[in-house]
C-alpha positions in Angstrom: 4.1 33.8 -17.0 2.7 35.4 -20.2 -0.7 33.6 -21.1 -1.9 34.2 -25.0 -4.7 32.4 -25.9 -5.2 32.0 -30.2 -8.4 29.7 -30.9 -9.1 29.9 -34.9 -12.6 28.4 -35.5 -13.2 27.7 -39.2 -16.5 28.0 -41.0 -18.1 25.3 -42.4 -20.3 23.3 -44.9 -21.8 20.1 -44.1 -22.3 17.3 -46.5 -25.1 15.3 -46.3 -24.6 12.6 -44.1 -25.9 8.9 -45.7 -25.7 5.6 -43.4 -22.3 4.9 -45.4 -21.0 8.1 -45.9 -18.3 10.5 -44.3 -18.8 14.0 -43.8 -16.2 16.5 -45.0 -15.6 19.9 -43.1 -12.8 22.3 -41.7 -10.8 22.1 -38.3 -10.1 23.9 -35.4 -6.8 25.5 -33.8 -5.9 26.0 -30.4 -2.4 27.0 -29.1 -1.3 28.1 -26.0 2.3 29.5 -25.4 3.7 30.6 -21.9 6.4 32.8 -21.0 7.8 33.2 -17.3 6.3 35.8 -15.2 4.2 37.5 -17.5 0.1 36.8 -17.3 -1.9 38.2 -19.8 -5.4 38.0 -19.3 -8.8 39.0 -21.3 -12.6 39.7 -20.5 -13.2 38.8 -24.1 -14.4 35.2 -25.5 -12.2 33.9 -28.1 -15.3 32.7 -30.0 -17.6 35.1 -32.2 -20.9 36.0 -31.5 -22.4 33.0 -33.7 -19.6 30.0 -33.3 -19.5 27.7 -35.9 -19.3 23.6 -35.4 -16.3 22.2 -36.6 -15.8 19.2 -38.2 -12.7 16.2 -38.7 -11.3 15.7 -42.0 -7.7 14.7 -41.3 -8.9 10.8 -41.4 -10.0 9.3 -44.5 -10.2 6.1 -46.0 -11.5 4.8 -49.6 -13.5 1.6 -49.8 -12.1 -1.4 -51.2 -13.1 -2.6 -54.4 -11.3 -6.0 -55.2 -13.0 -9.7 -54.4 -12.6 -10.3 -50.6 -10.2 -12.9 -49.3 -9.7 -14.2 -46.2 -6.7 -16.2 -45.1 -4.9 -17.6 -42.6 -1.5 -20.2 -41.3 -2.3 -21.1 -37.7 -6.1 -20.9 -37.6 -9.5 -21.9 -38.8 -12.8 -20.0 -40.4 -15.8 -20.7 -42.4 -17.4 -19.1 -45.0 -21.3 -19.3 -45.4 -22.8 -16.7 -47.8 -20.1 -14.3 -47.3 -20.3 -15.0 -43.6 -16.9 -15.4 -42.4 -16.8 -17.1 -38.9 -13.6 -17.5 -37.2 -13.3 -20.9 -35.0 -10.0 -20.9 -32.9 -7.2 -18.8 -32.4 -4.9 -17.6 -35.3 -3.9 -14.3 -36.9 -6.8 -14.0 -40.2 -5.9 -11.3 -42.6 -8.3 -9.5 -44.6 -8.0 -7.8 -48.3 -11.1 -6.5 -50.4 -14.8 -5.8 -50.4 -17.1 -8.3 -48.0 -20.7 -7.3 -48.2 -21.6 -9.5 -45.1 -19.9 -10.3 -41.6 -16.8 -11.5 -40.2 -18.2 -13.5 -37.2 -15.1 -14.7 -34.2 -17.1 -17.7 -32.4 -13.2 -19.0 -30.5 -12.6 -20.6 -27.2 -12.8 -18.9 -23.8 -8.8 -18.7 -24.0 -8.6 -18.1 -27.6 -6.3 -14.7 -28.8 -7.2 -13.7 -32.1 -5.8 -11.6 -33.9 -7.7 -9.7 -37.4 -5.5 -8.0 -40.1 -7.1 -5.5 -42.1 -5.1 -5.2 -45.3 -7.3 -2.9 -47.5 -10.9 -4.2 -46.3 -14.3 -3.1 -46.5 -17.0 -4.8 -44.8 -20.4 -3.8 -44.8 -23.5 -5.1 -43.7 -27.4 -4.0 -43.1 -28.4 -6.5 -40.8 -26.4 -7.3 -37.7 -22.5 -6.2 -37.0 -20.3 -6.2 -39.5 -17.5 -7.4 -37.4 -19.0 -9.3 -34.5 -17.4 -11.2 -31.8 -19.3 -13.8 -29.8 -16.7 -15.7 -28.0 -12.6 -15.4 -27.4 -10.4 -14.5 -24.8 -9.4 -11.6 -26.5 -9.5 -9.9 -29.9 -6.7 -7.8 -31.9 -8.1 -5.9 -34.5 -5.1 -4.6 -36.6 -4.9 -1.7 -39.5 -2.0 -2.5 -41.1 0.6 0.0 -42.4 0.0 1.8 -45.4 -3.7 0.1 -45.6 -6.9 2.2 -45.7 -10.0 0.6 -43.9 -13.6 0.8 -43.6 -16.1 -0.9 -41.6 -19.8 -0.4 -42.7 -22.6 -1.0 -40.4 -26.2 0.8 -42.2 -28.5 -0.9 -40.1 -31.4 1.4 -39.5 -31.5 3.4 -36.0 -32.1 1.4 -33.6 -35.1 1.7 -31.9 -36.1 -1.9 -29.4 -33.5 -4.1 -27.7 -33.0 -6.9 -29.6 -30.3 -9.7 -28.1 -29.8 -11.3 -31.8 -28.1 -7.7 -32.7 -24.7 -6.8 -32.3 -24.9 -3.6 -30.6 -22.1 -1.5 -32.6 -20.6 -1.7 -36.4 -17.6 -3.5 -34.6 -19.0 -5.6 -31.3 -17.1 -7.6 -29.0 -17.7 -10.1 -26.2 -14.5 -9.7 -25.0 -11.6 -7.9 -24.2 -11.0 -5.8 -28.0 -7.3 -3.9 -28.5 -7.6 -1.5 -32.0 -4.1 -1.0 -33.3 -1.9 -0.9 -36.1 -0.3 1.7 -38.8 -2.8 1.8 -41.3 -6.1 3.7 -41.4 -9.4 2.5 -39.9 -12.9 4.4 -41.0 -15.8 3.0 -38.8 -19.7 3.9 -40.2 -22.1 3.3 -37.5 -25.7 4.1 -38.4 -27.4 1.6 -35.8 -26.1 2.3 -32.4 -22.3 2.5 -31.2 -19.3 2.6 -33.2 -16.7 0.2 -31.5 -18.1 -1.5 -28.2 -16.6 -4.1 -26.0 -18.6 -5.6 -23.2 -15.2 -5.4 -21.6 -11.6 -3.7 -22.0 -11.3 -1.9 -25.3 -7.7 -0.8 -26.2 -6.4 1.7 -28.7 -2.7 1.8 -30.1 -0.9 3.3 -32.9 -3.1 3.5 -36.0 -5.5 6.6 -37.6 -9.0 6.0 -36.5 -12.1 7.8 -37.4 -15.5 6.4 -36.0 -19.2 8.2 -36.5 -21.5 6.8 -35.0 -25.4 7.6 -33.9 -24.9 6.6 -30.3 -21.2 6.1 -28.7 -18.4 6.3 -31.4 -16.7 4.5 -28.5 -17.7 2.0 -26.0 -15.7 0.0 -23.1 -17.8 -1.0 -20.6 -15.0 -1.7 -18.3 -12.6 0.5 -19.3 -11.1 2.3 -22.3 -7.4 3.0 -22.9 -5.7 5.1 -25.6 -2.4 4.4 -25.6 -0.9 6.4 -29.2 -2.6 7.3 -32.3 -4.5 9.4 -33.9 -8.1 9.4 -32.9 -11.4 11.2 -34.2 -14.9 9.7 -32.1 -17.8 11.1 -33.8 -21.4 10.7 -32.0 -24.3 12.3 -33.6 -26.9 11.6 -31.0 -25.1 10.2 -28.0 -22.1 10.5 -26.2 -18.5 10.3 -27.8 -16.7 8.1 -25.5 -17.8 6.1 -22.8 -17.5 3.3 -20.2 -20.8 1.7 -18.1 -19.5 -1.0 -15.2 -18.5 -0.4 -11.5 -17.9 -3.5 -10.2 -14.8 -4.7 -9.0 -12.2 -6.6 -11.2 -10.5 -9.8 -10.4 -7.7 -7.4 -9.6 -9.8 -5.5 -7.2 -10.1 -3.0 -9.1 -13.2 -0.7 -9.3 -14.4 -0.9 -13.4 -15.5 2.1 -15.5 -12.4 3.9 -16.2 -11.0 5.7 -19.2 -7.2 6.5 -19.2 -5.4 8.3 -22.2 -1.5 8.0 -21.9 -0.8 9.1 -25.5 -2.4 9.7 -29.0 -4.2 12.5 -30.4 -8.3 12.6 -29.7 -10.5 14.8 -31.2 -14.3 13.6 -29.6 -17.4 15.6 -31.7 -20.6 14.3 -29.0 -24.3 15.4 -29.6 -24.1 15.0 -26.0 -20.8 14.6 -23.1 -17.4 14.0 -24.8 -16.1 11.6 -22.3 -18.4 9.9 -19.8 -16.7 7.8 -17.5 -18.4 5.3 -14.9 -15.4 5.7 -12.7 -12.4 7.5 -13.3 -11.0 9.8 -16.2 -7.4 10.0 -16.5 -4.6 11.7 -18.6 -1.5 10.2 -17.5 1.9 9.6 -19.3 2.6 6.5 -21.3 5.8 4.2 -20.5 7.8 5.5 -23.6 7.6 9.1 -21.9 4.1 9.6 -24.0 1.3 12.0 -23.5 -2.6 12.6 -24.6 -3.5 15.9 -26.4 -7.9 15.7 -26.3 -10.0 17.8 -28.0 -13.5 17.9 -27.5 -16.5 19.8 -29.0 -19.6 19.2 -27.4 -23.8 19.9 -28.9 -24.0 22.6 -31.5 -20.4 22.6 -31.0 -19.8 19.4 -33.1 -20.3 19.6 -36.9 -21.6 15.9 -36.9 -24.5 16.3 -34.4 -27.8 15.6 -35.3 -30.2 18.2 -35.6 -32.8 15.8 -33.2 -30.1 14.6 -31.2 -32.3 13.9 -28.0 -29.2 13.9 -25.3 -29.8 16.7 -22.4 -26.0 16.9 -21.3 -23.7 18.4 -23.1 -20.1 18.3 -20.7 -16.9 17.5 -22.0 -15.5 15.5 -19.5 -17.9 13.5 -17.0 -17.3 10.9 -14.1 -19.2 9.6 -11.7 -15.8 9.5 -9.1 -12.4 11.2 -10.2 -11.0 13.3 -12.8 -7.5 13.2 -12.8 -5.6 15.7 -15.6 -1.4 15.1 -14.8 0.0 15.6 -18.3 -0.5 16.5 -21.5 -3.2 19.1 -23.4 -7.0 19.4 -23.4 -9.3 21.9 -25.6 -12.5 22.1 -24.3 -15.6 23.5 -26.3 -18.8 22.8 -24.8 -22.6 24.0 -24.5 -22.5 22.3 -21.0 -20.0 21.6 -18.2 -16.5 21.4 -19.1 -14.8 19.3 -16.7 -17.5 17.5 -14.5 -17.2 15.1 -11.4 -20.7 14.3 -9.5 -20.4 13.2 -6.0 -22.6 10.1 -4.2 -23.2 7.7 -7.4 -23.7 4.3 -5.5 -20.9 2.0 -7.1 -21.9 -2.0 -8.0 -19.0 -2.8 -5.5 -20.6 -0.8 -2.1 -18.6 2.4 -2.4 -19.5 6.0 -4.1 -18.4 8.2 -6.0 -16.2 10.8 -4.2 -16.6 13.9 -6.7 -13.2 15.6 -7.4 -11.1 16.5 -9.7 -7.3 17.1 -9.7 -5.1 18.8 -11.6 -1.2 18.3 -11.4 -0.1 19.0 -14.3 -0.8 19.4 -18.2 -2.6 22.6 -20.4 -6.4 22.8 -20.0 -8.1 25.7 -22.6 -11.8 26.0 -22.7 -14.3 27.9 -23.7 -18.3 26.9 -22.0 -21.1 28.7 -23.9 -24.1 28.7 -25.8 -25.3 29.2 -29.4 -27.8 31.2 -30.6 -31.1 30.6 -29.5 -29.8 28.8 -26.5 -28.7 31.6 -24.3 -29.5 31.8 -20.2 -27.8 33.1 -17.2 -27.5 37.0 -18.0 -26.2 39.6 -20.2 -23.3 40.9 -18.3 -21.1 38.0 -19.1 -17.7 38.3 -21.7 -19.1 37.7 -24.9 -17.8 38.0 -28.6 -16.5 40.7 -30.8 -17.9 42.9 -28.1 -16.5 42.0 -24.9 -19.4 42.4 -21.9 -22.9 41.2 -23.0 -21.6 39.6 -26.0 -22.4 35.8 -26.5 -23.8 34.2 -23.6 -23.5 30.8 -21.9 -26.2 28.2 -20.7 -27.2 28.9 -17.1 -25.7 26.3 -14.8 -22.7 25.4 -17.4 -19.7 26.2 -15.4 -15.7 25.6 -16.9 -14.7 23.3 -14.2 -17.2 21.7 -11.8 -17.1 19.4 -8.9 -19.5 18.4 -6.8 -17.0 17.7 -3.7 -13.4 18.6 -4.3 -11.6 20.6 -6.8 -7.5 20.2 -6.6 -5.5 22.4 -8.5 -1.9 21.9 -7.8 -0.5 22.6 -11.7 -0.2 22.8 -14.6 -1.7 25.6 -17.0 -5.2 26.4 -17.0 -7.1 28.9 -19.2 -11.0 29.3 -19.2 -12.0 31.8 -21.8 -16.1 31.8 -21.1 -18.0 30.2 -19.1 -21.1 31.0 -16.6 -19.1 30.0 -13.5 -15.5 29.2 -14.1 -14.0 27.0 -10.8 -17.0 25.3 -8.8 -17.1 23.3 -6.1 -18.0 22.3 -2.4 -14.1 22.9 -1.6 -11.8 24.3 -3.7 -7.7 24.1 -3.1 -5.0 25.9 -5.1 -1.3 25.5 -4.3 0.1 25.9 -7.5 -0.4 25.9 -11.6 -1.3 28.9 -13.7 -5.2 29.6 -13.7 -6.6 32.1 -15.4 -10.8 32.8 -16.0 -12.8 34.6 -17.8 -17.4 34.1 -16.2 -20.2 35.7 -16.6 -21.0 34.9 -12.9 -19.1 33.8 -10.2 -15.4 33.3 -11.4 -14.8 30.9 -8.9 -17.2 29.9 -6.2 -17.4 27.5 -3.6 -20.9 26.1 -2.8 -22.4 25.1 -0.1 -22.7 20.8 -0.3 -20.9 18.0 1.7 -18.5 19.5 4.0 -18.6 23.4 5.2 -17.9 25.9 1.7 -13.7 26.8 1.5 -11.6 28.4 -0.7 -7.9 27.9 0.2 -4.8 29.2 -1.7 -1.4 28.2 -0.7 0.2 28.2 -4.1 0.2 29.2 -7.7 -1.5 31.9 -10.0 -5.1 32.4 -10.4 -6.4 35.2 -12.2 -9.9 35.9 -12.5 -12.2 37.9 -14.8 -16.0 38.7 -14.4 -18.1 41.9 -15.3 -17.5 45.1 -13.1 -21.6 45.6 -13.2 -24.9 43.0 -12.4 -25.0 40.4 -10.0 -21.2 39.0 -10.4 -18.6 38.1 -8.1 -15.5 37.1 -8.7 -14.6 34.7 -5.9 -17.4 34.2 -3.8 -17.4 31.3 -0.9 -20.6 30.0 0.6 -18.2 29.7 3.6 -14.6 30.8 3.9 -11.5 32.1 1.8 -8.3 31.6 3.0 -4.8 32.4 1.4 -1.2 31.6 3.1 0.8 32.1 -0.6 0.1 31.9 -4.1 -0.4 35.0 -6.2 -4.8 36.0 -6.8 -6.3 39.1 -8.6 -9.5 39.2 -9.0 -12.0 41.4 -10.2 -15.5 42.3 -9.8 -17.9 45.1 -8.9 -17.7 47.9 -6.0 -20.4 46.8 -3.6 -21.2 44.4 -0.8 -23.3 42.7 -2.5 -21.3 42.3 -5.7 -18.1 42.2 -5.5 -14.4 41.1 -6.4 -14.4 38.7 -3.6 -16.8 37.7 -1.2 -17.4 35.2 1.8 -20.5 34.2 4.0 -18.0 33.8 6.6 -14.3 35.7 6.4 -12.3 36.6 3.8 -8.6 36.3 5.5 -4.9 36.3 4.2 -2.1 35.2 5.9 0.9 35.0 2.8 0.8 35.7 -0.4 -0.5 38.3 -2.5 -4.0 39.1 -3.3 -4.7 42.1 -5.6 -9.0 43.0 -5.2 -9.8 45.1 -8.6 -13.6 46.2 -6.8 -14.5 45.7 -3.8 -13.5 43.3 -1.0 -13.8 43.3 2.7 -10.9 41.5 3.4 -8.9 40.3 7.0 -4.9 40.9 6.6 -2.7 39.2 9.4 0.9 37.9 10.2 3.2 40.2 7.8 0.5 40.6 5.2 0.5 44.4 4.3 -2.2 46.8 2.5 -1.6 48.6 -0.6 -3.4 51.0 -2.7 -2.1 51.2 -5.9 -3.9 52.1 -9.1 -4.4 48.8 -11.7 -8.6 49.1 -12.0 -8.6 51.1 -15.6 -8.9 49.4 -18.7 -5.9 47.9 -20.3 -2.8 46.8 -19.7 -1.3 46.5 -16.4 2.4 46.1 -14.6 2.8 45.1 -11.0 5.9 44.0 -9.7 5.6 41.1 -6.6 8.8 40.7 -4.8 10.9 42.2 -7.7 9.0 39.8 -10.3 7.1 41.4 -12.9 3.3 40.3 -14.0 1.4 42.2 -16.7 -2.5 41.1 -17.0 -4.8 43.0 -18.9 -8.1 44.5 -17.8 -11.2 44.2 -20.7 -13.3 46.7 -18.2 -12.6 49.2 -15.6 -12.9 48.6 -11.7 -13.8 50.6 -8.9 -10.5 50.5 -7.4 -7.1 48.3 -6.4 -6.1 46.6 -2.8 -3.4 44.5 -2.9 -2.6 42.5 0.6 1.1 41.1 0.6 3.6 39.4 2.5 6.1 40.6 0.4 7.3 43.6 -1.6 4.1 44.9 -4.3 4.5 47.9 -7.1 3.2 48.9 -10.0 
């Protein structure tokens, strides 16, 4: 398997950003391409010494400027001072500029369903589009349609109940879909927030907002589309409730089966109450995320006041099967915390699992924001380059970490793989810390490391206070292919363990030094792959080629099977 990371960051200038307006800027790239048994790996961040935010400008829409009109066949509305309020159910379509509110005040059972056919709305003194009452809302972009929804309320600053609490607000469940394009303004508080299910499907949606760009607080879905979720002070997407449906099932989730999301957050990407998800959709359909996280995201307010900074966050499980996620962050990457007391008597169980899909991330810090060390891989010159925040680690879970697939590729971070437990069996994993590459801490059960499957390559600095798999407890590997690397001491070192270090199967190539426990038909070889550069080793007549950014002491390798170079 031949990894090769590319990740283009363009440079960019910022237009001003008014209550109404959109701000224009340049996009970033990030491929990935595999080939069978061939890994390449580097010490060196993708990112230059000063990164540069990036910005959406794929979605755009321009305001309408004919007479609104609202009409309808099968329902009923008002209209009081450019106050549209919508009685019963019906499909309502929409054409032109309303400087005021559609208002949906329906029956508990009532579907509803909105048209936007070339609208505007805009309005400076509640939600443009608010929904009081119905059993549930379909807000529809239609095809070949451009959209904007204007809310330039002032920031808000008390809780007030007579407020709608985002430029679109619903009291009910909300879907978002069609095949047009939908621009959503949101200068008071969230962009588009249901107090229960919001749904996304099909159409080209771009939503800044000062708080959440998006906001289900029982669940979000994304089922197709193409999706930008802007926050300039908050978080990009997020849910809020735990208790327990009619269903039976625990609230709070967020599940992407398909679309294209690109979240820019002053503060975490996704936050999820419960779950996070990437799963496939029924036509065979599959999420690609990208998210860009503090300094990271062109839209982030210079005062933004948020203190986390992750890309992905849940308060139970994160669950990556399919599809691709780009990570950029100043915090945590991929985050699960562990004990949250739930609203229906259970807690959060802290882990993340990955089965499947392409994870590529880099986890680091901008100028004037740097902690942790100097021996970590930076920019343009490799070691002691750019520098992460202290603590911010690639992949962390407080309890359980799962990797059983998939491709993963962390290019910087402080630690890359952290957790109380940490399993491998399979998937391609490659990373690139400036501390511990992958380190299991001490927490709710005794600290493990077990391999049984898969690749896992791991990078950190041959000098300073590094390790490159360290457990708090034990490492155990019965299969699976592991090089690591690190310095030539006990103290620092390419693997480490309070407790033993022990292979049983599999191959495990130490670039530095490890004291390590061979048994069963596990053999010791001394072969020379430590020196800078490019590297072939052959495992049971496959061949592997990694590349080495620094030079190590000196190369183990403990197999089961056949290992040259």
């Amino acid at each position: 398997m031949k990894k090769i990371i590319t990740s283009v960051l363009s440079l960019l200038i910022a237009a001003a950003l008014t209550a109404c307006g959109v701000i224009n800027g340049t996009t970033d790239t990030v491929t990935d391409n595999v080939t069978k048994n061939t890994v390449t790996t580097s010490a060196e961040s993708a990112a230059d010494e000063t990164a540069e935010p990036v910005v959406d400008t794929e979605i755009t829409a321009s305001e309408a400027t004919g007479t609104f009109e609202m009409k309808t066949e099968d329902g009923a509305f008002s209209n009081d001072k450019n106050v549209y309020t919508i009685t019963s159910a019906g499909t309502y379509t929409a054409t032109g500029l309303l400087e005021g509110q559609i208002i949906v005040k329906a029956g508990a059972e009532d579907e509803v369903v909105i048209e936007l056919s070339g609208a505007t709305v805009s309005c400076g003194t509640d939600s443009p589009v608010k929904i009081l009452s119905a059993g549930s809302v379909d807000i529809s972009a239609k095809k070949d349609t451009e959209n904007v929804i204007n809310d330039t309320r002032s920031v808000k600053t008390k809780d007030d109940d007579t407020q709608g609490e985002g430029a679109i607000y619903a009291k009910c469940d909300l879907k978002i879909k069609g095949n047009g394009t939908l621009v959503v303004n949101a200068s008071y508080n969230n962009g588009i927030h249901s107090t229960d299910d919001l749904k996304i499907q099909n159409l080209a949606l771009k939503v800044t907002a000062y708080n959440n760009a998006l906001k289900g607080n029982d669940s979000i879905t994304v089922l197709s589309g193409t999706i930008a979720a802007i926050s300039t002070n908050g978080d990009g997407v997020k849910t809020e409730n735990t208790n327990v449906s009619k269903n039976g099932v625990t609230r709070g989730d967020i599940v992407l089966s398909g679309g294209a999301i690109t979240v820019y957050a002053a503060g975490d990407g996704f936050q999820a109450a419960h779950n996070f998800e990437m799963i496939s959709g029924e036509e065979g359909s599959v999420p690609s995320v990208t998210v860009y996280t503090g300094s990271y995201s062109g839209y982030t307010a210079s005062d933004a006041s948020t203190t986390s900074y992750k890309g992905v966050k849940v308060q139970n499980e994160l669950n990556i099967n399919v599809g691709t996620m780009t990570l950029q962050t100043y915090d945590d990457g991929l985050h699960a915390d562990y004990g949250t007391a739930f609203e229906d008597g259970t807690k959060g169980q802290g882990t993340i699992n990955i089965t499947g899909g392409t994870v590529n991330m880099s986890v680091y810090a901008p100028d004037n924001k740097t902690a942790g060390g100097r021996h970590g891989p930076g920019g343009r010159g490799g070691w002691g380059g750019q520098q992460t925040v202290a603590g911010a680690d690639a992949i962390h879970a407080d309890n359980i970490l799962n990797i059983s697939g998939g491709t993963i590729s962390i290019d910087s971070a402080y630690e890359g793989l952290e957790a109380n437990v940490i399993n491998v069996s399979g998937g391609n994993t490659t990373v690139a810390a400036n501390d511990d590459g992958v380190n299991a801490t001490k927490g709710y059960s005794a600290a493990q490391i077990n391999v049984t499957g898969g690749y896992l390559d791991v990078t950190v600095s041959p000098n300073g206070d590094t390790d490159g798999i360290d457990s708090n407890g034990t490492y155990k590997q019965s299969g699976g292919i592991v090089i690591t690397r690190g310095p030539s001491n006990q103290n620092m070192a390419a693997i480490d363990a309070d407790g033993s270090v022990s292979i049983t199967g599999g191959t495990l190539i130490v670039l530095g030094y490890g004291r390590v426990n061979a048994g069963g038909n596990v053999k010791s070889y001394s072969l020379s792959l430590h020196s800078a550069g490019s590297h072939t080793v052959k495992i049971n007549g496959e061949t592997y080629t990694f590349t080495n950014a620094s030079a190590y002491g000196r190369t183990t390798c403990y197999s089961d099977v056949t290992v040259s170079s």
